[in-house]
VOBA-1610 file (N, C-alpha, C; in pm, whole numbers, padded with zeros to 5 digits, always signed):
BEGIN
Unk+08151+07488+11188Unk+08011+07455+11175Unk+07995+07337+11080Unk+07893+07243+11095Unk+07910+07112+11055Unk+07754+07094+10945Unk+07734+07122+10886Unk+07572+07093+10798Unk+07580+06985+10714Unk+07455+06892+10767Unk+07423+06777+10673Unk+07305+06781+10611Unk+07308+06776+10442Unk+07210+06786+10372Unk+07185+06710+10284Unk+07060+06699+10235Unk+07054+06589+10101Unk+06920+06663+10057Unk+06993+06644+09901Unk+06848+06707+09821Unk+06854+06615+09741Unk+06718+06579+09705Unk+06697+06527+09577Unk+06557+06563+09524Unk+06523+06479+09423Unk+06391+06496+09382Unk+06276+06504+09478Unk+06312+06467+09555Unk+06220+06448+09664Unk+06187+06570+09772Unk+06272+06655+09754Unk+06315+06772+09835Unk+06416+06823+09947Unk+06446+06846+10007Unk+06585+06881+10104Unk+06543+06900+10253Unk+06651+06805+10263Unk+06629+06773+10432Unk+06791+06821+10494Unk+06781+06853+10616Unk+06928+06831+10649Unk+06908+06766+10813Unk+06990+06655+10766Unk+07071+06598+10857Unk+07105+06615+11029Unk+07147+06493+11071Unk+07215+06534+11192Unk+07325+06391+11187Unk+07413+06336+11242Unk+07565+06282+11270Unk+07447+06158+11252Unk+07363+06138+11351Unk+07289+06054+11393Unk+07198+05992+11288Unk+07178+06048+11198Unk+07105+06032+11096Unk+07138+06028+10954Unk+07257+06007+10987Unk+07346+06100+10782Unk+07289+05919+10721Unk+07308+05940+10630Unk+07315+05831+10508Unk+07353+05905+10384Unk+07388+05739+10304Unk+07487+05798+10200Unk+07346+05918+10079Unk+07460+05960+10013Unk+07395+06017+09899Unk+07422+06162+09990Unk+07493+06226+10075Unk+07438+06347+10147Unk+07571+06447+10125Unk+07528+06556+10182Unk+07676+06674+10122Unk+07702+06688+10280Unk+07807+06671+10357Unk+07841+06729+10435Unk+07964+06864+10443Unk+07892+06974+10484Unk+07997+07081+10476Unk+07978+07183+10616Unk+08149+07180+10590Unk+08243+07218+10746Unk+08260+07314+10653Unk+08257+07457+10783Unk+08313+07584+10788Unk+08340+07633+10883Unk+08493+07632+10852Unk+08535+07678+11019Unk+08541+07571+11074Unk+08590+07427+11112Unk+08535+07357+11161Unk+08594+07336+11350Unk+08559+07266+11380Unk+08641+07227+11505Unk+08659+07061+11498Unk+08764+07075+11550Unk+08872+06957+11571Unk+08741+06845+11609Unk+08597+06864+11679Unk+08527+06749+11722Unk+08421+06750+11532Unk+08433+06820+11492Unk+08313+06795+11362Unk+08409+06759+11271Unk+08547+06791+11250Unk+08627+06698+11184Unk+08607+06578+11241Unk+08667+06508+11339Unk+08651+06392+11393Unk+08532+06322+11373Unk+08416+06396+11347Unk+08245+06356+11352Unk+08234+06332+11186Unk+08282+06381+11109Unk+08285+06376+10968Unk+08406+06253+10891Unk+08494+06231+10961Unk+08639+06123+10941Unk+08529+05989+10963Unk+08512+05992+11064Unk+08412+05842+11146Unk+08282+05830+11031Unk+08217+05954+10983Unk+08119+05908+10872Unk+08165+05892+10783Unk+08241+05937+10713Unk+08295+05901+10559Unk+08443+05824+10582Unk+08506+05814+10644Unk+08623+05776+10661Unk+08748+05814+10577Unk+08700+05947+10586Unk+08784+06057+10467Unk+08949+06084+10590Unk+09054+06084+10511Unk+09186+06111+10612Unk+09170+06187+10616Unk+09222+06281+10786Unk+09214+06334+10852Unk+09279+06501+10782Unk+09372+06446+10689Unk+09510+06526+10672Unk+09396+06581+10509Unk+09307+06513+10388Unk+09274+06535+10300Unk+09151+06718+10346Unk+09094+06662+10490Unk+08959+06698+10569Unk+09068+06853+10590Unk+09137+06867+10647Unk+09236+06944+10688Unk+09298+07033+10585Unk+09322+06983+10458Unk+09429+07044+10368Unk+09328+07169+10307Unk+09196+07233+10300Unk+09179+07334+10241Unk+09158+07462+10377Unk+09217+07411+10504Unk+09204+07499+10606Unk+09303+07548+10605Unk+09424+07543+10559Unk+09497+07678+10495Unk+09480+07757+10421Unk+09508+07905+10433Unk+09469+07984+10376Unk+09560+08045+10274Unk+09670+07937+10254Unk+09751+07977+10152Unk+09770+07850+10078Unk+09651+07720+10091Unk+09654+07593+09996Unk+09611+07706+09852Unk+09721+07611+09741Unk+09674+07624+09592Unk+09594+07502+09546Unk+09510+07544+09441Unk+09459+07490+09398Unk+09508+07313+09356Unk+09464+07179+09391Unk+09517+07111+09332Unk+09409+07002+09336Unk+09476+06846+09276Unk+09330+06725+09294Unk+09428+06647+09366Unk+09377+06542+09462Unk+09471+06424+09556Unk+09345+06282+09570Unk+09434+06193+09545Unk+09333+06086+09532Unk+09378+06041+09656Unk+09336+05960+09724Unk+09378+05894+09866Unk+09308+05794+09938Unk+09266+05704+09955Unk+09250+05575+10053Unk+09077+05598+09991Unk+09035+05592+09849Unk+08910+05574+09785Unk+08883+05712+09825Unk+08909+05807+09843Unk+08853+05974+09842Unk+08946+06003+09755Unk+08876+06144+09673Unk+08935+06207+09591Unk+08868+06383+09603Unk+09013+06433+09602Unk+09012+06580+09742Unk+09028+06658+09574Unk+08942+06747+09601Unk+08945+06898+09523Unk+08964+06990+09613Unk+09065+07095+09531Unk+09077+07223+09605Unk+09089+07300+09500Unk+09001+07428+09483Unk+08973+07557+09395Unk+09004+07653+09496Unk+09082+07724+09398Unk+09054+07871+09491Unk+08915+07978+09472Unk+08849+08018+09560Unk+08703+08094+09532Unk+08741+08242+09554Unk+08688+08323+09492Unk+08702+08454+09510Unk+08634+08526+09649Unk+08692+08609+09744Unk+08646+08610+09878Unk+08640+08797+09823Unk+08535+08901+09858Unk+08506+09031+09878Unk+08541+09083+10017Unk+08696+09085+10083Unk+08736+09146+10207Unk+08642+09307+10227Unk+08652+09383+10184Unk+08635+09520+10144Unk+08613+09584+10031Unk+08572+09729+10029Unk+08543+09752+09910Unk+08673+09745+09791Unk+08736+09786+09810Unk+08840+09723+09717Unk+08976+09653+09781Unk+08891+09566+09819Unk+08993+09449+09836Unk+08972+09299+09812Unk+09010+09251+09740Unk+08963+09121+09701Unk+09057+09038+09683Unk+09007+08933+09728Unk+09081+08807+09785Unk+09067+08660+09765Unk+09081+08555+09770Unk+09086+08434+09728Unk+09054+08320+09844Unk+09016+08226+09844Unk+09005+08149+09966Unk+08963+07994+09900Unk+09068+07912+09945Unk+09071+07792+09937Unk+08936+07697+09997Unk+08878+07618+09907Unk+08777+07542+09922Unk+08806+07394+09865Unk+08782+07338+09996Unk+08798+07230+09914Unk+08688+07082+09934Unk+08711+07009+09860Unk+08585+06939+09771Unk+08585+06770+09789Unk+08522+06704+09892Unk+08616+06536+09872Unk+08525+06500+09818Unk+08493+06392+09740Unk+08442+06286+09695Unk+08479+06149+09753Unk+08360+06057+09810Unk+08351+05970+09863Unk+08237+05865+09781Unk+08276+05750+09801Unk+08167+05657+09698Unk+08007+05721+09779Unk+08026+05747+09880Unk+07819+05775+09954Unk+07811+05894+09976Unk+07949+05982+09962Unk+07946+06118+10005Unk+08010+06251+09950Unk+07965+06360+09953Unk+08018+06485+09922Unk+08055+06574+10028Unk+08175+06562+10043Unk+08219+06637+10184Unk+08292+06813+10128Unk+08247+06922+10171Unk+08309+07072+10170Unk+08404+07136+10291Unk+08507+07167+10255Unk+08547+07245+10394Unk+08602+07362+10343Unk+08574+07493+10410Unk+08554+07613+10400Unk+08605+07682+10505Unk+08723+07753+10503Unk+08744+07839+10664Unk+08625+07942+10673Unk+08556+08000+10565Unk+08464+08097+10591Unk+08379+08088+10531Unk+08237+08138+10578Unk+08140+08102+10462Unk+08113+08199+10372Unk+08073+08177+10228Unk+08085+08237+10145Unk+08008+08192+10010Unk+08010+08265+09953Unk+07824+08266+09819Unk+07873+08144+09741Unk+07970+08072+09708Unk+07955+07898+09650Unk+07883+07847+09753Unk+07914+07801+09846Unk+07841+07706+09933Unk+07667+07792+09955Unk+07716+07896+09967Unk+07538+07964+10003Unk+07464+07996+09907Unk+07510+07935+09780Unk+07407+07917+09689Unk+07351+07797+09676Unk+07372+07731+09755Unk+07314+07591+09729Unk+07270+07550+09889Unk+07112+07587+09897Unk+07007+07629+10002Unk+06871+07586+09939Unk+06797+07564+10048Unk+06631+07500+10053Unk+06583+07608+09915Unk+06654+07671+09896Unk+06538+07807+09811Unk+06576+07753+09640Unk+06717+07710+09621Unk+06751+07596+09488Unk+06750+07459+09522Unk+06680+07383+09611Unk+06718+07233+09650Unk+06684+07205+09504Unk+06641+07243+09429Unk+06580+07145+09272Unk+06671+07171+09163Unk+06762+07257+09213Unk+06896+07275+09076Unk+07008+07196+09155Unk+07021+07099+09226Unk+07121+07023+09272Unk+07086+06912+09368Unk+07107+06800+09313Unk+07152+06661+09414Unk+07256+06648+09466Unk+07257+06601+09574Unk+07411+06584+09671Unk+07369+06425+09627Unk+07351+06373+09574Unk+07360+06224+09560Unk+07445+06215+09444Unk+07398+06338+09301Unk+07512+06323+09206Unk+07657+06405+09241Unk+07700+06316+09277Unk+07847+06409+09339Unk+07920+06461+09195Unk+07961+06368+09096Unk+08039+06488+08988Unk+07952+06612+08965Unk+07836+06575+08930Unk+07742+06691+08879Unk+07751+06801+08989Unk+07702+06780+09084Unk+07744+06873+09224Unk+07827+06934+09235Unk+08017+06845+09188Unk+08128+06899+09176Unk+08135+07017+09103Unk+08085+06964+09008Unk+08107+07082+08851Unk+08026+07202+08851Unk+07877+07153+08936Unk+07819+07291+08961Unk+07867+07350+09066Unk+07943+07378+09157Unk+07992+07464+09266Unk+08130+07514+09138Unk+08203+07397+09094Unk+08341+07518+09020Unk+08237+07592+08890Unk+08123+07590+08856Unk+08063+07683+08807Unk+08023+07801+08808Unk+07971+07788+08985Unk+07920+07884+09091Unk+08054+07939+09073Unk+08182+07899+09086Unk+08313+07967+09147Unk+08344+08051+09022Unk+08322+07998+08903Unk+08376+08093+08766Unk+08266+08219+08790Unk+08151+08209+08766Unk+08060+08340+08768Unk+08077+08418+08866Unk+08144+08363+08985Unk+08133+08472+09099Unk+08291+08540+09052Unk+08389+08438+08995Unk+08489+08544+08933Unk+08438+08621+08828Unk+08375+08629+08730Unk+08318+08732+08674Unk+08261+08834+08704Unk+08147+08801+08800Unk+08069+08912+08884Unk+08171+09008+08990Unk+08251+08941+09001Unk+08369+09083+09103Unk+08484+09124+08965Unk+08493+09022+08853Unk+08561+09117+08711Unk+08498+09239+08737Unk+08377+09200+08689Unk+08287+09331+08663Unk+08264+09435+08778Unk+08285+09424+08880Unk+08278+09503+09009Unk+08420+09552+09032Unk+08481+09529+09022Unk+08646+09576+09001Unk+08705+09640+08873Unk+08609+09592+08726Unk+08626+09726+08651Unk+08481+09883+08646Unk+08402+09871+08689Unk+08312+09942+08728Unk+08398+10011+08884Unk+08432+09971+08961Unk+08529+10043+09048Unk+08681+10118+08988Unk+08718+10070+08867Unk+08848+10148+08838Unk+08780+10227+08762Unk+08663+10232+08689Unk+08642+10363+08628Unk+08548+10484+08711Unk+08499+10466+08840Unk+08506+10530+08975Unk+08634+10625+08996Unk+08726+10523+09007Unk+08852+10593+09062Unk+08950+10666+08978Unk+08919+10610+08839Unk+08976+10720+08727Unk+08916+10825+08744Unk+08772+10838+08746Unk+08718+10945+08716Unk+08799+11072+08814Unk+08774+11022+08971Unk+08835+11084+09091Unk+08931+11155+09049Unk+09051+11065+08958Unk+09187+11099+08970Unk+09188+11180+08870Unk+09064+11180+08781Unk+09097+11308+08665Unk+09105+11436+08711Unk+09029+11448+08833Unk+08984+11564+08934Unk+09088+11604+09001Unk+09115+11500+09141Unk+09258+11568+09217Unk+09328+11463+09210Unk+09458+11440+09195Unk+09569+11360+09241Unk+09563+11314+09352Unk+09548+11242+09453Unk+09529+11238+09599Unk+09577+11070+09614Unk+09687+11097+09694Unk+09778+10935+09763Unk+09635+10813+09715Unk+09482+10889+09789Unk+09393+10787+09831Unk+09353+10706+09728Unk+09320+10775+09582Unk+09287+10732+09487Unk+09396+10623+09448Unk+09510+10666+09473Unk+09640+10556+09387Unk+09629+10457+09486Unk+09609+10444+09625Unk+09610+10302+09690Unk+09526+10230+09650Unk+09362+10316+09613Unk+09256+10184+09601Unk+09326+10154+09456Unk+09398+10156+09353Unk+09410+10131+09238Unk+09509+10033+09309Unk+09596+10038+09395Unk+09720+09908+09399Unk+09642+09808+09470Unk+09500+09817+09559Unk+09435+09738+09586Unk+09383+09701+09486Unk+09314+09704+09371Unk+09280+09656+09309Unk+09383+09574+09225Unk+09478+09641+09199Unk+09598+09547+09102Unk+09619+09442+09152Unk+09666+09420+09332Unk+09681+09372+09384Unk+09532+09224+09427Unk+09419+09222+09413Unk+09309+09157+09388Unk+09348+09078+09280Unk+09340+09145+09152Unk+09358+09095+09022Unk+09468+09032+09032Unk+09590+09046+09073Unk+09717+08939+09106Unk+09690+08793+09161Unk+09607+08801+09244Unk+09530+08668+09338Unk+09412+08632+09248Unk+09338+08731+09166Unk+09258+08623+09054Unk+09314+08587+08975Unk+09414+08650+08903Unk+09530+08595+08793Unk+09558+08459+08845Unk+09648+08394+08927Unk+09743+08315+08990Unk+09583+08182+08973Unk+09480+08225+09050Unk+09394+08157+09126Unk+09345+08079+09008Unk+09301+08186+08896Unk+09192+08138+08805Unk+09296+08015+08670Unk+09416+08009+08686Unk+09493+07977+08587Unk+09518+07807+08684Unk+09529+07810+08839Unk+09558+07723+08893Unk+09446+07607+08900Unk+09273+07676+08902Unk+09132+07675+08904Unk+09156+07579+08778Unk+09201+07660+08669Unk+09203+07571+08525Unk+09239+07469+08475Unk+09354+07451+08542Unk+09476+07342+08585Unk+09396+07185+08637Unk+09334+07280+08701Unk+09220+07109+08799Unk+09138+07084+08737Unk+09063+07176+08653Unk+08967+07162+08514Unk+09034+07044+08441Unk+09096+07086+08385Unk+09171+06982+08329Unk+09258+06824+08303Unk+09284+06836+08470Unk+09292+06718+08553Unk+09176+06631+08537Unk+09044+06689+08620Unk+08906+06640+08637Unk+08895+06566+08509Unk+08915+06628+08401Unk+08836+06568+08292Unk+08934+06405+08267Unk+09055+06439+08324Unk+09160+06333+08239Unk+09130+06237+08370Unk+09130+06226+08494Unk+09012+06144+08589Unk+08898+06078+08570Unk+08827+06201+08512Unk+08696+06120+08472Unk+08673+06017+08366Unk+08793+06039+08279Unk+08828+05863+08230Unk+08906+05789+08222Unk+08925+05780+08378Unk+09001+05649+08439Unk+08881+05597+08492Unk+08870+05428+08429Unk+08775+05396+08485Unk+08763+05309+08600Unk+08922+05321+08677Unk+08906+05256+08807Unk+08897+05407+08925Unk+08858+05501+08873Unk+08830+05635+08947Unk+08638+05671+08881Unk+08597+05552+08834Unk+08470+05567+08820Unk+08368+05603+08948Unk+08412+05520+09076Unk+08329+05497+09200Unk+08365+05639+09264Unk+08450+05755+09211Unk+08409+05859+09240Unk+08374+06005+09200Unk+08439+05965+09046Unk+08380+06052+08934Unk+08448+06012+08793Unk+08261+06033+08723Unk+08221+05973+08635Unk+08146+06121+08531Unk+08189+06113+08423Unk+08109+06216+08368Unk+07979+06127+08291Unk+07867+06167+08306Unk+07755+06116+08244Unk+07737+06167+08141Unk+07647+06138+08017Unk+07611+06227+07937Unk+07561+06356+07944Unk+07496+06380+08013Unk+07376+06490+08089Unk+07491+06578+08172Unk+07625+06559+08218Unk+07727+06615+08284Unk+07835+06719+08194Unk+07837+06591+08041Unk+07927+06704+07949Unk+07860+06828+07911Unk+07766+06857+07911Unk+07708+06971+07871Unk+07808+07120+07945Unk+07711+07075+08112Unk+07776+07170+08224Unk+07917+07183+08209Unk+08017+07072+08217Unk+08132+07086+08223Unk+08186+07168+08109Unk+08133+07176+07969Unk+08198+07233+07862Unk+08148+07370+07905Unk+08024+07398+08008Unk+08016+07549+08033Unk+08114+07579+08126Unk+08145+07503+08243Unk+08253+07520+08327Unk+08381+07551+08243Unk+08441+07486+08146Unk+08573+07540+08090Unk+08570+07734+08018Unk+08410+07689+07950Unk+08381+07792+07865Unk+08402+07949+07980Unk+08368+07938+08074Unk+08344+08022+08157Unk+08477+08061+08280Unk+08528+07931+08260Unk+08694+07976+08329Unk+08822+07998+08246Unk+08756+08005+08092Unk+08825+08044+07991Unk+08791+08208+07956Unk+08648+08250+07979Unk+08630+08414+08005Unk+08723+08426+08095Unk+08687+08423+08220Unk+08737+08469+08344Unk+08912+08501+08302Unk+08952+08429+08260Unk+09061+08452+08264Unk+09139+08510+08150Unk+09039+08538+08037Unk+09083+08642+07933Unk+09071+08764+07968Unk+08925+08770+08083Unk+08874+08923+08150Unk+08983+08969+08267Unk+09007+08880+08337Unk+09152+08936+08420Unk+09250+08963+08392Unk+09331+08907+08250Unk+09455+08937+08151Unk+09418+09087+08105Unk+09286+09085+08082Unk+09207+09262+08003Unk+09258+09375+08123Unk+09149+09299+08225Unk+09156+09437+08306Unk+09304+09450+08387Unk+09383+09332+08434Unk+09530+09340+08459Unk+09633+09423+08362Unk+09594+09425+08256Unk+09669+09501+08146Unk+09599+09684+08135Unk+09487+09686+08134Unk+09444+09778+08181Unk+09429+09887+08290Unk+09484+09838+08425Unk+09502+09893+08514Unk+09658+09900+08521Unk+09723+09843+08491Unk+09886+09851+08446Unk+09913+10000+08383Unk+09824+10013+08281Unk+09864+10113+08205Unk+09817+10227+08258Unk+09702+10239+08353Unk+09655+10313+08365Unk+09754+10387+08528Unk+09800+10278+08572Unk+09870+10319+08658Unk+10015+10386+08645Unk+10093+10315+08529Unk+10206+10412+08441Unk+10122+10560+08396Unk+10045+10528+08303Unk+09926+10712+08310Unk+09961+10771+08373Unk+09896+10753+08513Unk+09875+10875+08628Unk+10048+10894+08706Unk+10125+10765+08690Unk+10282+10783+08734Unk+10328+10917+08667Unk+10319+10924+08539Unk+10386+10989+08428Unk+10293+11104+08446Unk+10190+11103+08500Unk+10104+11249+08454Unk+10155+11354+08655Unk+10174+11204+08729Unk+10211+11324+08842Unk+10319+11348+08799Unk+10423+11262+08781Unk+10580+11342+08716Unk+10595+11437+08636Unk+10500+11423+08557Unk+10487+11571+08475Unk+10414+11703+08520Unk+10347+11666+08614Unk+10260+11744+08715Unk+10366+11832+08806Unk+10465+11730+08843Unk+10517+11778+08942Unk+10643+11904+08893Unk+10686+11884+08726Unk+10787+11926+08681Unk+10744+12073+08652Unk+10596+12050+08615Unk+10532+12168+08583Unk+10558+12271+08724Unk+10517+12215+08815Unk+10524+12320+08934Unk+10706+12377+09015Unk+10762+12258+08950Unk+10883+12308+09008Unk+11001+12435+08879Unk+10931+12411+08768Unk+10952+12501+08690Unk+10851+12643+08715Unk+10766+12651+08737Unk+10712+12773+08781Unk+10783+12819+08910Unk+10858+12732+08966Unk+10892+12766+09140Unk+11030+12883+09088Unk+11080+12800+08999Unk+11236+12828+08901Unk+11170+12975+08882Unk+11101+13011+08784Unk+11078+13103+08752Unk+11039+13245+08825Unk+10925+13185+08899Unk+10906+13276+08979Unk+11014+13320+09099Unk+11112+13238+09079Unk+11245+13258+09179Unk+11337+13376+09141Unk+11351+13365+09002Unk+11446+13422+08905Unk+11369+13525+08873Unk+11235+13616+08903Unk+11163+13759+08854Unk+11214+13749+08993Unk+11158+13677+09120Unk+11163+13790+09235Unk+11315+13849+09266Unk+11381+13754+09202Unk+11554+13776+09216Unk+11633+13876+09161Unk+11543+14003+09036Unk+11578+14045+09001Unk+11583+14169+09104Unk+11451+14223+09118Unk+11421+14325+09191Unk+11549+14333+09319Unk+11577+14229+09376Unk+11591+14208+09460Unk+11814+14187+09486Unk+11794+14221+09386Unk+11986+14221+09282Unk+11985+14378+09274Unk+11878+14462+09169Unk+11878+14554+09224Unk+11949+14655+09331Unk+11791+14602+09386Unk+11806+14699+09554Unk+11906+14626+09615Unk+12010+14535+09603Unk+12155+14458+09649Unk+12242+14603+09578Unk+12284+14611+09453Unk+12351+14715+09453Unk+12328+14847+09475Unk+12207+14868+09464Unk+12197+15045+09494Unk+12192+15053+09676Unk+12228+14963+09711Unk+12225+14955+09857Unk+12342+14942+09921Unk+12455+14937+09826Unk+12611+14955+09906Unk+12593+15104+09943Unk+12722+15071+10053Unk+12780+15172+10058Unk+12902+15248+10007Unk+12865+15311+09834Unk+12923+15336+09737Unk+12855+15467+09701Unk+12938+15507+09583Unk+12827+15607+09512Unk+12747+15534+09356Unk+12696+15543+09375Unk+12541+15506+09292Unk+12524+15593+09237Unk+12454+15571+09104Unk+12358+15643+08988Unk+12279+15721+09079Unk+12227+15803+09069Unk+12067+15878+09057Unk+12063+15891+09237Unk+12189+15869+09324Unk+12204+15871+09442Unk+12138+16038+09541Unk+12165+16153+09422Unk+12105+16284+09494Unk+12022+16305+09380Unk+11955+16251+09278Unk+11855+16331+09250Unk+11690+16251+09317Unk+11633+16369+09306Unk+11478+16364+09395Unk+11382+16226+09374Unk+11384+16192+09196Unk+11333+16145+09183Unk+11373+15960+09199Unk+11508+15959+09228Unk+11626+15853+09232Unk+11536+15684+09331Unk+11471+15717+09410Unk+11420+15587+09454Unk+11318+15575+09342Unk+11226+15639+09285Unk+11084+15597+09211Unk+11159+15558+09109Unk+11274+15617+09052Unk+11361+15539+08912Unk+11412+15420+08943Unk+11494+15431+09036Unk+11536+15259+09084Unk+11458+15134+09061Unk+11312+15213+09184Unk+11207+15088+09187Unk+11142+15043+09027Unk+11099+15165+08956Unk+11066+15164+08832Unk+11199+15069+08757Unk+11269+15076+08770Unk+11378+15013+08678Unk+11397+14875+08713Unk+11377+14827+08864Unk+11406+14689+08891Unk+11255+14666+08847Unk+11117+14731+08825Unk+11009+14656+08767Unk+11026+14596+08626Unk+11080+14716+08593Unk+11046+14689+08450Unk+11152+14556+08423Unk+11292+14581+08439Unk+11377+14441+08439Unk+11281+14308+08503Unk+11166+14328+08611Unk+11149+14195+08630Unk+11027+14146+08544Unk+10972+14262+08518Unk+10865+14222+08381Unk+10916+14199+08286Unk+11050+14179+08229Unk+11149+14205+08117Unk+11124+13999+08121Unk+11208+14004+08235Unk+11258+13881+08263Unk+11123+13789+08280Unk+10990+13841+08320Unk+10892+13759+08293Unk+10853+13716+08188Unk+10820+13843+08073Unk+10798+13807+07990Unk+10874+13723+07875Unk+11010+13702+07924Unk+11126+13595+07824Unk+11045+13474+07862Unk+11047+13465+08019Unk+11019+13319+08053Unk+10883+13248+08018Unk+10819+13362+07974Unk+10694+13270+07968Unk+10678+13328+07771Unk+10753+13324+07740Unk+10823+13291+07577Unk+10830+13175+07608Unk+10952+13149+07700Unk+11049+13034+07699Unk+10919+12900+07778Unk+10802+12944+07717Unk+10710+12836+07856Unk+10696+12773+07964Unk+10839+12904+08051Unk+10833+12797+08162Unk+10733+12814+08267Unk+10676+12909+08242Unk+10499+12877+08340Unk+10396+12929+08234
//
C-alpha cells in the first residue's frame, strides 16, 4: 500500500503519484513491486535502499547512498498475547522527501494521521525522523509495562498450580524481551550515529539538527536509555523467576517421590509379613484360634511402627 501525505501548518492533505511534490512523506506497507517502482521514479531513491527494511530479519542500521540517507529501527510488533516481536522499519531521507517502508502496518506510522496533522510536518524531515524513533521508544515502554503486568498474572497462576501452560507463556515472554534486548541496544547504536551525521555538514541537505530539534532528540536518547534499563530489569527478573519455579518443581517433585518411597516401605511391611507366615512351614501361632487376628495385628502395628520412624525421619 502506497500513501502520500503532507502536513503542514496549513493542514493535511494526501496525495496521489500524480500530484506528489516535494516536502511530502511517502509510506509503503507491504508494498508491491509497481509502488516501489512508482516511489524510485518520484524520489529517485535506489531500488535496493526502498527494499532493504522488507526483510524481516534487517538489523537496525544508517546507509547513505546516491544523496538518500536510509534509516532502519527495529519497532516493537504485539503478535499475541504474549508474544512479542520486532519489525524492521525503515526511514529514507531525500532533499524533497520522507520516504517509510513497513512490511506491516503498525502504531509508529498510525500515529501520525489527520487526527495529529499539527504535531508533525513531513516537510521537516529530521524533526519527523526523530519523532517516529520517539513514537518507537514509548511504544517499547508501553509493551515493558504490558509484559511486566503479564508476568505478575502468570506468577500469580503459578503460585496456584504448576501447569506446563503457565511456564510457556513465561519462555514467551523471555523470549520477547530477547528481541527487545538485541533491538533496543541496536535502536541506540543509530541514535548515536544520527547525531555524529547531523554534523557533517556536507550531510546537511538531508539532516540537520535545528535548534528547536535538540530538545526532542535529547528526549529520544533520554527515553531509549529507559527502555533499555527497563528490559535489563525485567530480563533479569524473569530469569530469576524462572530458576524459582525450576527449583520449586524440583523440589516439588522430590517431595512426592519421597512420599512414594515411603509409602512403599509401610505397605511392604504388612506385606513381608503375610510372605512368611504364608510358607509352607511351621509358623508361630499356626494352631492357635486367635493366630490370624495376631498376625494381622502384628504386621499393623510393625507398619505403624515403621510409619511413625518415617515421618520422624520427614520423609512425608
Amino acid at each position: 500500500m502506497l500513501k502520500i501525505v503532507r502536513s503542514s501548518v496549513d493542514g493535511y492533505r494526501e496525495l496521489t503519484p500524480e500530484t506528489c511534490e516535494a516536502g511530502v512523506w511517502l509510506s509503503l506497507v507491504n508494498p508491491t513491486q509497481e509502488e516501489l517502482d512508482t516511489v524510485r521514479a518520484l524520489t529517485d531513491a535506489p531500488m535496493d535502499l526502498l527494499k532493504a527494511a522488507l526483510d524481516p530479519e534487517e538489523t537496525s542500521r544508517i546507509e547513505v547512498e546516491d544523496h538518500h540517507l536510509l534509516v532502519i529501527t527495529n519497532i516493537p510488533k504485539t503478535r499475541e498475547k504474549n508474544n512479542y516481536d520486532t519489525l524492521p522499519l525503515g526511514i529514507i531521507l531525500s532533499e524533497g522527501h520522507i520516504v517509510t517502508v513497513c512490511l506491516e502496518e503498525n502504531e509508529v506510522l498510525g500515529d501520525f494521521n489527520v487526527r495529529t496533522r499539527k504535531a508533525f510536518h513531513t516537510f521537516k524531515r529530521t524533526r519527523f525522523l526523530l519523532q517516529m524513533l520517539y513514537k518507537t521508544a514509548t511504544l517499547y515502554l508501553k509493551d515493558l509495562q504490558q509484559m511486566n503486568r503479564r508476568t505478575d498474572d502468570i506468577e500469580r497462576d503459578l503460585r496456584k498450580s504448576m501447569k506446563n501452560k503457565e511456564l510457556f507463556q513465561l519462555l514467551d515472554l523471555q523470549k520477547g524481551l530477547t528481541y527487545f534486548t538485541s533491538s533496543l541496544r541496536s535502536n541506540r547504536v543509530v541514535i548515536e550515529k544520527l547525531l555524529r551525521l547531523s554534523g557533517n555538514t556536507q550531510l546537511h541537505h538531508l539532516i540537520k539538527l535545528r535548534e528547536e530539534d535538540e530538545d526532542l532528540f535529547d528526549d529520544v536518547k533520554i527515553e531509549y536509555d529507559q527502555a533499555i534499563e527497563m528490559v535489563q530489569m525485567h530480563g533479569e527478573i524473569l530469569a530469576g523467576m524462572m530458576d524459582a519455579f525450576a527449583s520449586i518443581i524440583s523440589n516439588n517433585l522430590n517431595m512426592v517421590m519421597k512420599f512414594l518411597a515411603a509409602a512403599t516401605i509401610i505397605i511392604a511391611v504388612p506385606n513381608l509379613v503375610a510372605s512368611f507366615f504364608g510358607m509352607n512351614v511351621p509358623v508361630p501361632f499356626q494352631n492357635h484360634p486367635a493366630g490370624f487376628l495376631l498376625v494381622v495385628t502384628g504386621a499393623l502395628v510393625l507398619a505403624a511402627g515403621s510409619g511413625l520412624y518415617l515421618w520422624k525421619r520427614r520423609m512425608f
